[in-house]
C-alpha positions, 0 to 999 in steps of 0.5 A: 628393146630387150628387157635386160639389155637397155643399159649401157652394163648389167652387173652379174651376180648381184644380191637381192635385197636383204630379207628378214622376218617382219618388225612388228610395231606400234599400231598407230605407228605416226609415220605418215604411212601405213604400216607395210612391215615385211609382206611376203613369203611362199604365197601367190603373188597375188595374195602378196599384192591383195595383202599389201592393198588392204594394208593400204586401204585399211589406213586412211594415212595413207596418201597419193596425188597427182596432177599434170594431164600429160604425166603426174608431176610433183603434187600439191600440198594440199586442197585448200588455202590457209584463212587469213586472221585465224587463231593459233586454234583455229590454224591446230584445227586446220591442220588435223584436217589433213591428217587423212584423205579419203578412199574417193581423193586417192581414186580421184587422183589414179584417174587424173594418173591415167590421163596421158597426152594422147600424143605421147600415147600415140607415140609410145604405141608406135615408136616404142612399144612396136619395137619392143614388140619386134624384139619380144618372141613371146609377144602375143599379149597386146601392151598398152600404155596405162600411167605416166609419172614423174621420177626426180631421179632414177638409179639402177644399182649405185649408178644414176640413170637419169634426172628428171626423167619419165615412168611409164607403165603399160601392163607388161612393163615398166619403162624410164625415159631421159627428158632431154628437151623439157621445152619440146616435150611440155610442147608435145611435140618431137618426143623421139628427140627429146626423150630417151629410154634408158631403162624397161623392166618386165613387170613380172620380173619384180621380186621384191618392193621395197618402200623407203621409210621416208616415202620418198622412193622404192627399190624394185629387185628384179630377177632375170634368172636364178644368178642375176638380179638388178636393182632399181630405184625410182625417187620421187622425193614426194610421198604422195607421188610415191605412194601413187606409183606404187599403188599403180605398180601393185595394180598393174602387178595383180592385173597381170595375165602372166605370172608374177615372180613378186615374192615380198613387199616391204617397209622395215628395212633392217640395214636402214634401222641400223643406219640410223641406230648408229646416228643416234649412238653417235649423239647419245654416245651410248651402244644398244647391246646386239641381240636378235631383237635389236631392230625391233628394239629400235624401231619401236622407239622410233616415235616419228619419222618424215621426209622434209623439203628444205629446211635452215638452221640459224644460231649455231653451226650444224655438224656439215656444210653443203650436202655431202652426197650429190644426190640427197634428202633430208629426213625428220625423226624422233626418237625415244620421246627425247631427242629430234634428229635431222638427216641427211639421206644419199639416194644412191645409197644400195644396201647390198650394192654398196658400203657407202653411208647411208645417212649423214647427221645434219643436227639434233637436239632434246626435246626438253630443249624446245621452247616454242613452235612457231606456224606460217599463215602464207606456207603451211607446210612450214615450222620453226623451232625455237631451241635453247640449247643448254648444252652450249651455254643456253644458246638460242638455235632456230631450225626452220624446216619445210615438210613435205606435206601438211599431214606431216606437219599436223604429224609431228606437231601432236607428237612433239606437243604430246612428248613435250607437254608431258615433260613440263605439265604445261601447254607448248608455246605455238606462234602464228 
């Protein structure tokens, strides 16, 4: 199967994502991530690739997991289980603990990645790879099958390939595939029936990575030839899992033996500060004056920024019913030291492929509006927030919200804690 002809249409003359000069931001950043501002420009791929990895390794936030042998499915919060009866500073304690992994976790965890059914290897060696080989007139270099991971979605440009679908890594591509028969393939059996290819992309084709400021997806612009670039996103909607497969992307880049076309890598996505800029003037009512300085002027305010799993609003009606977009997330931050805001994201959302919004305002409040947080002994990735709202005649708001993993959660609690004990001189109220 030819790399560029596995869709049912190929859009022509599409833009690459925009590019632009680094954000430069706090160094101790609380966003769960390293810091991977813009990497790039007029270097080896491979300097590209070994710049970002020491990036990554030099910030011990940074975090992946996985865990099923046949491919890594969604990861677990954590290693260990909450003690029953402890106190509130036994539990604050608790989960500082996870505000790092370590070097010998995220090894731990690729080794578990590479662990693939030996009957979906045997498969994708004979059934796909093969044919693929066929097809290929430059086929001298061997192909093998390195890393299996599970994808919540995959787009290519604004269209949706595929739910719940399979990516596969070998060392000259990257492949997707439908599961259609979830039953036969947990069962190992039939995998030509019960999983499709829809997508396969030449690793050294990637030109520009870019990594969603949620941690939740990637976008990969891939160039075919000097007109032609397409664009794919792989949602995980895990920041774990995210993190897993881009580590494997870069491995498997920076091991290739052909030359890579990989020019950037980055996190600070311009269009996505502005997004969220216009969400927080819509609330504050106000405009930051343009100049060249206005995503850095932004993102510097940005205190914290996370990707939640569910989350529950009791006390008042939030601005939206249901989800807008068919295909969403939702998303934390703080700005300013002075307000909380809840987003939601459209993960169809291409920002040179589309004029869709790209975030929608769920709700917000001010810090100084916050009057206790509350833990769960039995769901530690859970909080609720307890909110007089005094600008609706003091009304009493809760938002229970699930984050995505505990780190997050110790995250946001020292931030909150910080901004808002500096307001009132005092201790913020923590329930358990």
């Amino acid at each position: 199967m030819s790399c560029t002809k596995c869709h049912k249409a190929l859009i022509s003359n599409s833009e690459v994502l925009e590019l632009h000069e680094p954000i430069l931001t706090p160094k101790n950043s609380c966003q769960g991530s390293p810091d991977t501002s813009t990497t790039s420009f007029n270097l080896d791929p491979n300097e590209v690739v070994n710049k970002f990895t020491d990036l990554v390794n030099n910030d011990t936030s940074s975090v992946s997991t996985n865990q099923d042998e046949t491919f890594s499915s969604n990861s677990s919060n954590q290693d260990a289980e909450v003690v029953e009866n402890v106190t509130i500073k036994q539990r604050l304690n608790y989960l500082n603990s996870f505000d790092v992994v370590s070097k010998q976790k995220l090894e731990e965890i690729t080794n578990r990645a590479k662990k693939i059914n030996n009957n979906l290897k045997l498969f994708l060696i004979i059934k796909v790879l093969s044919e693929m080989k066929k097809n290929d007139s430059n086929g001298d270099q061997e192909e093998s099958v390195l890393y299996a991971y599970k994808l919540k979605y995959s787009f290519y440009s604004v269209t949706k390939l595929t739910n719940e679908c399979l990516c596969i890594f070998t060392n000259l591509h990257l492949l997707i595939f439908e599961i259609k028969d979830f039953e036969k393939f947990h069962e190992n059996v039939d995998f030509d029936l019960c999983m499709v290819q829809v997508a396969c992309i030449d690793i050294n084709q990637i030109e520009v990575i870019e990594i969603a400021i949620t941690q939740n997806y990637i976008v990969l612009t891939v160039s075919i030839n000097d007109e032609l670039k397409l664009l794919y996103k792989l949602v995980t909607n895990d920041v774990y899992q995210n993190q897993a497969i881009l580590n494997s992307l870069l491995k498997t880049i920076n091991e290739s033996k052909k030359a890579s076309m990989l020019k950037q890598i980055k996190k600070r996505n311009s269009v996505t500060f502005k997004n969220l800029e216009e969400i927080v003037n819509l609330v504050e009512q106000i405009n930051i004056e343009s100049d060249i300085e206005e995503n850095m002027l932004f993102s510097s305010k940005l205190n914290l920024f996370l990707h939640l799993d569910k989350i529950e609003i009791i006390g008042i009606n939030t601005l939206k019913n249901g989800s807008i977009y068919e295909n969403c997330s939702y998303s934390m931050f703080i700005y300013n030291n002075e307000r909380i805001f809840i987003v939601e994201e459209n993960l169809s959302y291409m920002s040179s492929q589309n004029k869709n919004e790209q975030f929608v305002l769920i709700c917000s409040t001010r810090i100084n509006d916050l009057i206790q947080i509350k833990l769960f002994k039995h769901e530690e990735t859970k909080i609720e927030l307890n909110i007089l709202d005094e600008s609706s005649n003091s009304v009493n708001i809760k938002w229970m919200v699930k984050m995505n993993k505990t780190f997050q959660l110790s995250q946001f609690i020292y931030v909150i804690k910080d901004i808002w004990e500096k307001i009132f001189f005092v201790e913020l109220p923590i329930s358990l």
